[in-house]
C-alpha distance (Angstrom), angle and dihedral (degrees) to the residues before:
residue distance angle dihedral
X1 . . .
X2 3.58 . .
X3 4.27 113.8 .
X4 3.79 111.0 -118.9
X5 3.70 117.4 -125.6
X6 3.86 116.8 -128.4
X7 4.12 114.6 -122.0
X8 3.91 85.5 -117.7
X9 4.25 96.7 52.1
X10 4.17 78.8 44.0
X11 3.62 103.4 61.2
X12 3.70 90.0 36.7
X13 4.34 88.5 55.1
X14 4.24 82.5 52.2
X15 3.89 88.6 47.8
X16 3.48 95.2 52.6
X17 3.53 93.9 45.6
X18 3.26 100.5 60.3
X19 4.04 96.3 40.4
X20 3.67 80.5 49.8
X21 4.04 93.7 53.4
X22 3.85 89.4 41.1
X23 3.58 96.0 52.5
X24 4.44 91.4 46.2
X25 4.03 83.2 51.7
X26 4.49 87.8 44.0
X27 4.08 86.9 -126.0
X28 3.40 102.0 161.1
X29 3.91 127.1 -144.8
X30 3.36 85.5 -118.3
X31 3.94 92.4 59.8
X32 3.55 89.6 40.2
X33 3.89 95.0 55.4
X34 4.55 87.4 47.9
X35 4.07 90.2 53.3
X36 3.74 86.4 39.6
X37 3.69 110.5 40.2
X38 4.14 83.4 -139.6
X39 4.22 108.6 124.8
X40 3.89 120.1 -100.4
X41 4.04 85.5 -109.0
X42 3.63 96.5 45.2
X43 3.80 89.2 56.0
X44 4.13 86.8 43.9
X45 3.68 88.6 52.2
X46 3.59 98.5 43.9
X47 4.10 90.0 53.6
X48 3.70 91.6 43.1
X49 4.24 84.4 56.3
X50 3.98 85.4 -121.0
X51 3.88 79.7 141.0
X52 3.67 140.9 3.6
X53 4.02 114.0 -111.1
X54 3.63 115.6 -123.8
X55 4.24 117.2 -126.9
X56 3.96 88.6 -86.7
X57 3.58 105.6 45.2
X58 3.95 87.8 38.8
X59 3.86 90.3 58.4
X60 3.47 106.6 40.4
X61 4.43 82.8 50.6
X62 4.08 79.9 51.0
X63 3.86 90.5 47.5
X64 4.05 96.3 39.5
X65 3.87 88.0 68.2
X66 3.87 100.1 33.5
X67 3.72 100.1 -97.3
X68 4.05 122.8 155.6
X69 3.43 121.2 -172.9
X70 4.01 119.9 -152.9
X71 3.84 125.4 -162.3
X72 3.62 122.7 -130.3
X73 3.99 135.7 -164.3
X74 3.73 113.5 -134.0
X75 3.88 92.6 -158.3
X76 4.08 89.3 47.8
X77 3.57 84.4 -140.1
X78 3.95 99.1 125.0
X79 3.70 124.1 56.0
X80 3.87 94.8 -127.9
X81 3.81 95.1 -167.5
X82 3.77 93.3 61.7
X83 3.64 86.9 41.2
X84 3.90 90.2 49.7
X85 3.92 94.6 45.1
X86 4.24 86.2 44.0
X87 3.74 86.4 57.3
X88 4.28 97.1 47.4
């Protein structure tokens, strides 16, 4: 049986991710918060899990240092491309 992962350790596995990604590709917080229009220290505090990132702020991080994110179904039971191109 897998262990579930709490909503709180979840958004803080995203978070890292992308500081992680951001820091490989040397984007600083500094760049982030120009493309973003988010302050330096709201970036710093978002990476540091100070706070969790709402949908909005979390994407346009994600987008700031060329991130996608893709969804997929663990039964494979839905084509999610169709589903993704339905919903567009």
């Amino acid at each position: 049986m897998k262990k579930q992962i709490t909503n709180e350790q979840q958004w803080k596995l995203l978070v890292l991710i992308l500081k992680k990604i951001s820091e490989e590709k040397g984007i600083s917080h500094q760049k982030i918060a120009d493309v973003t229009g988010l302050q330096r220290s709201n970036v710093t505090r978002m990476f540091g899990l100070k706070y969790s990132p709402n949908m909005k702020t979390f994407l346009m991080v994600a987008k700031a240092i060329n991130v996608n994110f893709f969804f997929e179904d663990k039964d494979s039971k839905m084509d999610l491309n169709k589903t993704f191109e339905a919903a567009m």
